[in-house]
N, C-alpha and C positions, 0 to 999 in steps of 0.2 A: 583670358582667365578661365574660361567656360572649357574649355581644349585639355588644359591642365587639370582643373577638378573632374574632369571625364577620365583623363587618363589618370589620376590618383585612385579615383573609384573601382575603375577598371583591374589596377596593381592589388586594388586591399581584397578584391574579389578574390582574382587568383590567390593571392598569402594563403587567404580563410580554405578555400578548395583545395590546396595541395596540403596544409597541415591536416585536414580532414579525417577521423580516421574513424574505423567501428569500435563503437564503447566497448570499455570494459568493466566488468563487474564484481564489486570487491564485497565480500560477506558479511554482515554485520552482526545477523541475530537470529536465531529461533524465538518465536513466539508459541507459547501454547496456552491457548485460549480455552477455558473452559464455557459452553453453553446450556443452558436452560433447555432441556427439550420439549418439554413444553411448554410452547411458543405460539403467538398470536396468529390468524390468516385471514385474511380478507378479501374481499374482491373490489377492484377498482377498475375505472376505464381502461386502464393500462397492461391488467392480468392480474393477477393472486400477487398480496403484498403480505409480504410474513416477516416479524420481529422477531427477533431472537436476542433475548436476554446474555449477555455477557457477564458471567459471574464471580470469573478469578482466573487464575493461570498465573505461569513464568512465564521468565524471557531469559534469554541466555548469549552472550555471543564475545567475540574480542575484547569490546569495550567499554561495555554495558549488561548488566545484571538485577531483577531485580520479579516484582510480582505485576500481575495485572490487576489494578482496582476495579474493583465489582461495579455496577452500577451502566455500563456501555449495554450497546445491542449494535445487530449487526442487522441493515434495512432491507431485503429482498423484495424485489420487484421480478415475478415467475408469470414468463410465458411459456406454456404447456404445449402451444402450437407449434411453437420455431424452435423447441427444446434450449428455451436461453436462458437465462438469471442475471439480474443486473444487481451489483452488491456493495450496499454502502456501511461500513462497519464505522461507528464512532465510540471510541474508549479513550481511557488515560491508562497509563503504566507508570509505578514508584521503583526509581531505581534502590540498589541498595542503600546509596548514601541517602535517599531522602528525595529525593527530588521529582516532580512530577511530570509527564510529557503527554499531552494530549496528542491519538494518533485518529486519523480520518482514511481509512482504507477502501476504497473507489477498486471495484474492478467488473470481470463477465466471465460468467460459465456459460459453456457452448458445449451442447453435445450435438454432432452435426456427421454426416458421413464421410468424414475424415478423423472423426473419436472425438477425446473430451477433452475441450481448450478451458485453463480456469488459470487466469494470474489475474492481478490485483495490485495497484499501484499507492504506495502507504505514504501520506504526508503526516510528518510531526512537528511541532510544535514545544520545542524546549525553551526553557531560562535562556534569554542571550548571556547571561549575568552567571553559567553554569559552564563546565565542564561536558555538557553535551550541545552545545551551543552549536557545533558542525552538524547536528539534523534536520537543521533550520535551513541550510543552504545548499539541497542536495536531490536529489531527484532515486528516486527509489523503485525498488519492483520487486515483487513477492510471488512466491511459488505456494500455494495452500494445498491443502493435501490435508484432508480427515480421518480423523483415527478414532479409535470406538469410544473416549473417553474425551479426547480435545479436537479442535481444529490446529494442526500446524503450520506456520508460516515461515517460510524460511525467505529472511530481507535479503536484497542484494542493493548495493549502491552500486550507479551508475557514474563512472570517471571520467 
């Protein structure tokens, strides 16, 4: 019996490793985040910790449209030595029909002797009971990119 479940295990290995294959990444949205420029800084054990108020913006994409609710900030954690930023943005966005999605965007800027590495991986939090109920079960990845008036984000889904 033991012989058998070795060699089942061993088959369901191989299946998962040969269907295997590199993601691909399907578009979702533009984000454009409006911020507070002035914004909080601090120093802690860890480097310079700065708030930035999140205050309005769009969103734009395939299959979702809608504004960004005021009231977010995005949490910087800045070390000046190793040129790095660790970056936790928490908002909600109202699509147009009405509906609310809470998003939690986790990522790092690295500026390093290979240039400037900045993406940022976005969990949201929709109505399962909605219409957007697919951003609940998906895995995500953001390209940000600052412009003189917003931060933009542009989502990718991961397939």
């Amino acid at each position: 019996m033991r012989k058998i479940f070795i060699l089942f295990a061993a088959l369901l290995c191989l299946q998962i490793a040969a269907s295997a294959q590199n993601p691909e990444f399907e578009y979702v949205m533009e984000i454009k985040a409006v911020c507070d420029p002035s914004y909080t800084v601090g120093q802690t054990a860890h480097g310079e910790r700065a708030i930035i108020p999140i205050v309005g913006g769009t969103f734009e994409g395939p299959r979702l449209k809608g504004t960004v609710i005021p009231g977010g900030a995005d949490y910087q954690l800045i070390d000046k030595v190793k040129g790095r930023t660790e970056l936790e943005a928490i908002y909600s966005i109202r699509t147009d029909d009405g509906i609310n999605i809470h998003v939690r965007n986790v990522g790092l800027s690295v500026m390093n002797k290979d240039g400037f590495y900045f993406r940022t991986a976005p969990k949201f939090e929709a109505p399962s009971d909605s219409r957007y109920d697919w951003l609940n079960n998906a895995i995500f990845v953001c390209v940000p990119e600052g412009k003189p008036d917003y931060i933009s984000l542009k989502i990718y889904m991961v397939k």
